[in-house]
C-alpha positions in Angstrom: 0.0 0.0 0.0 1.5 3.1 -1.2 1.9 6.2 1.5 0.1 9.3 0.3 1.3 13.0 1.6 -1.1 15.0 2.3 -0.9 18.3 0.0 -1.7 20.8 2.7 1.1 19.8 4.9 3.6 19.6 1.9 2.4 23.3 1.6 2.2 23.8 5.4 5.7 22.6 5.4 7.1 24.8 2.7 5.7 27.7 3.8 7.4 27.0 7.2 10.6 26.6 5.5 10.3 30.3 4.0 8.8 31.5 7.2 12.3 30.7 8.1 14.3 31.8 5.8 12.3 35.4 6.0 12.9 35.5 9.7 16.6 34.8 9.1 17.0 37.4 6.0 14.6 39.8 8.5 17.1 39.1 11.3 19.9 39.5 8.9 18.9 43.4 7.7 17.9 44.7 10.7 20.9 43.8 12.2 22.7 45.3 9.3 20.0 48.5 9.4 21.1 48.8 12.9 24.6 48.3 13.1 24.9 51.2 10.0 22.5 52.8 11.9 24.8 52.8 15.0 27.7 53.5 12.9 26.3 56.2 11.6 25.5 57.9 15.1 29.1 57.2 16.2 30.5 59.2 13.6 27.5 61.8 14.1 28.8 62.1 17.3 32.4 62.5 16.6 31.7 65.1 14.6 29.9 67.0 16.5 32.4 66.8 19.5 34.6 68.1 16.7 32.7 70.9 15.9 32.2 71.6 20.1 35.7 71.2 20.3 36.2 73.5 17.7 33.9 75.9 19.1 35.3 76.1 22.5 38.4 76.9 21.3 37.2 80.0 19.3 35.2 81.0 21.9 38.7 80.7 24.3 40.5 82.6 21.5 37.6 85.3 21.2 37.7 85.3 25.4 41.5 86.0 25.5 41.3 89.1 23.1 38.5 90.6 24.5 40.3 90.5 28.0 43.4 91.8 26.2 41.2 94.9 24.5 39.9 95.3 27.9 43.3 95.1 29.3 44.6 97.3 27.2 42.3 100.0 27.4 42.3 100.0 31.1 46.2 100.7 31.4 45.2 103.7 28.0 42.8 105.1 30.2 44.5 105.2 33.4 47.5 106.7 32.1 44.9 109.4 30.4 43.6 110.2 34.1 47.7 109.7 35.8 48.3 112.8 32.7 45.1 114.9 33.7 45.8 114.3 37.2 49.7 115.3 36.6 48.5 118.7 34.9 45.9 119.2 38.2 48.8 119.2 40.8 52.0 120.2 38.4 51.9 123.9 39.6 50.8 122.6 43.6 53.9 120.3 43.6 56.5 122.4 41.4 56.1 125.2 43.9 56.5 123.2 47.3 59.4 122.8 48.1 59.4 126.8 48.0 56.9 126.9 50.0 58.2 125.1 52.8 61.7 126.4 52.5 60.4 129.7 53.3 58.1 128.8 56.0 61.1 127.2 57.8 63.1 130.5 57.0 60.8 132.4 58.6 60.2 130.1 61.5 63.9 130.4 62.5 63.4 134.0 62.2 60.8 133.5 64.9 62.6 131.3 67.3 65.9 131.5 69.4 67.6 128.4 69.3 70.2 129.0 71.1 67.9 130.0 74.1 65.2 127.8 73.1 62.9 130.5 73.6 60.1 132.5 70.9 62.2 135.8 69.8 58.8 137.0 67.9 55.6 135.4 68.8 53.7 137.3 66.1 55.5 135.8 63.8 55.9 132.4 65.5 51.7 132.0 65.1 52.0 133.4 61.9 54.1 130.4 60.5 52.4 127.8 62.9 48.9 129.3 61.0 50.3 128.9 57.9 51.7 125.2 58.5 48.8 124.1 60.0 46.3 125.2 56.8 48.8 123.2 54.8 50.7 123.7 51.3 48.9 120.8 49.5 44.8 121.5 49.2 44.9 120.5 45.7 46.5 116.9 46.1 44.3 116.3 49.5 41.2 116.8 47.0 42.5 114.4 44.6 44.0 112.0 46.8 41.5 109.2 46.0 42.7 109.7 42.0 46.2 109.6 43.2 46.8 105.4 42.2 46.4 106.9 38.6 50.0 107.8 38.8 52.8 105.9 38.5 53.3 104.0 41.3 56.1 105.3 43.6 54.9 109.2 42.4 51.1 109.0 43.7 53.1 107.1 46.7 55.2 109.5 47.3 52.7 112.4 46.7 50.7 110.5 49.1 53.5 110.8 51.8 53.8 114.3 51.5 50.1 114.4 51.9 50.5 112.5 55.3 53.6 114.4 56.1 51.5 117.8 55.6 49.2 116.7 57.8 50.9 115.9 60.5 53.1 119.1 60.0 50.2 120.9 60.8 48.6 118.9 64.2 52.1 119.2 65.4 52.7 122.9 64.9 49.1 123.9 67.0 50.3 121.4 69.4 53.7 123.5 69.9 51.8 127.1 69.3 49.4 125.2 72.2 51.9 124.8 75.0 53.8 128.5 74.4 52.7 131.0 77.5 52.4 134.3 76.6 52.1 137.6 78.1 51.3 141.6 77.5 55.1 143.8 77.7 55.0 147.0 78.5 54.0 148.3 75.6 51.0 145.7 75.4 52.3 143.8 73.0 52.2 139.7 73.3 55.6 138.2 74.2 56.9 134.8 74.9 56.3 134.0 78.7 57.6 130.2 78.7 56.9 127.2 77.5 54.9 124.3 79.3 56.6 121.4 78.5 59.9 120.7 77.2 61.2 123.6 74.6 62.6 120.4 72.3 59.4 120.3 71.1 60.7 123.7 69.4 63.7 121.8 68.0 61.4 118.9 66.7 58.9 120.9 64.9 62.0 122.8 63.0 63.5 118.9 61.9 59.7 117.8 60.9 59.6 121.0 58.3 63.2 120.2 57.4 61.8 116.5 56.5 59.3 117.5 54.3 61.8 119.9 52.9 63.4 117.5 51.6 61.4 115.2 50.7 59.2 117.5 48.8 62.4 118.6 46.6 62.6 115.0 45.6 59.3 114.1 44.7 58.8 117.5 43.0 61.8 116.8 41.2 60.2 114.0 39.7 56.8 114.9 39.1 58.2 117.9 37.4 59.8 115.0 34.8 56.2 112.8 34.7 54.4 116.3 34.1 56.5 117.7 31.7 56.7 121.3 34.0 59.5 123.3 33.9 62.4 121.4 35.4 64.3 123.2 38.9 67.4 121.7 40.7 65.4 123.2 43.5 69.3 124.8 44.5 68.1 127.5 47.0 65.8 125.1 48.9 68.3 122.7 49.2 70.4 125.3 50.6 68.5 125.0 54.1 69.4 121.5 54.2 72.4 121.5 54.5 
């Protein structure tokens, strides 16, 4: 007796057969689809950090010049403002040193050193009046500007401000401690002093120091201003 196949499983079974082989081909492309796929975003994102990188680095470059530009015209400008400021004070500091020479002229006028004692107490108070005003009103207004100058002249412009100052508490301290008294002739003399009369030798060495310190800095400022230039001969006179 013969065997008979049955038709519809023959089919069944082919059909099976390409089921498989579809799956498999199926398989086969999407792994291909995503492994290009994959591929493809790997080198999306390589380029991309490429293009960040690059872009970082432009925007470090474009960062460094603008700081420079900045940079740059910070220093311009504060050597514009050191200039005006030098052209403010050039006539304040030239003169100075002038100043304080004849102040401490005529404040050894006014005192015996020898005796330690007031020779002429009008014009004792008249010099002590004068010191404590001060010779720099200019440069005190326009101390906060001063770190537009170079460095060691607003410094040392600065010192003389300091120095000026304390010229001038110690001056109505000394005038403070003098006693004085009517002559004869009703005229207001020297009657003593209250404390130690050294304090009339120290206040003569405190003008001497801004003396000299003032014909220094003025000296140079004179050079940074472009004012007419002194070797400040006569004032250096009393120094010596």
């Amino acid at each position: 007796m013969a065997i008979e196949i049955c038709p519809l499983a023959a089919d069944f079974g082919n059909w099976a057969d390409w089921a498989g082989v579809a799956t498999s081909a199926f398989a086969l492309i999407v792994g291909t689809v995503v492994g290009v796929a994959t591929a493809a975003g790997t080198i999306g994102v390589a380029l991309l950090a490429h293009k960040t990188s690059e872009r970082a680095t432009q925007i470090s470059h474009d960062a460094k010049a603008i700081a420079e530009k900045q940079h740059s015209d910070s220093v311009a400008a504060k050597l514009g403002a050191g200039r005006i400021l030098g052209s403010l004070l050039a006539i304040e500091i030239r003169v100075l040193p002038m100043k304080i020479a004849d102040a401490l002229h005529r404040y050894e006028a006014a005192v015996d050193f020898n005796g330690l004692v007031v020779a002429d107490i009008s014009k004792f108070e008249q010099v002590v009046s004068e010191l404590a005003r001060g010779f720099m009103p200019a440069a005190q207004g326009l101390q906060e500007q001063l770190h537009n100058l170079p460095v060691q002249l607003g410094g040392d412009v600065a010192t003389l401000i300091g120095m000026t100052r304390e010229l001038g508490s110690t001056s109505v301290l000394v005038s403070s401690r003098i006693l004085r008294k009517q002559d004869e002739y009703g005229d207001i003399v020297f009657a003593g002093y209250m404390t130690s009369k050294l304090d009339l030798i120290s206040l003569k060495e405190q003008i001497q120091a801004m003396l000299a310190f003032s014909v220094r800095t003025a000296t140079d400022f004179n050079a940074f201003a472009g004012g007419e230039a002194s070797d400040y001969g006569p004032e250096r006179a009393f120094l010596e």
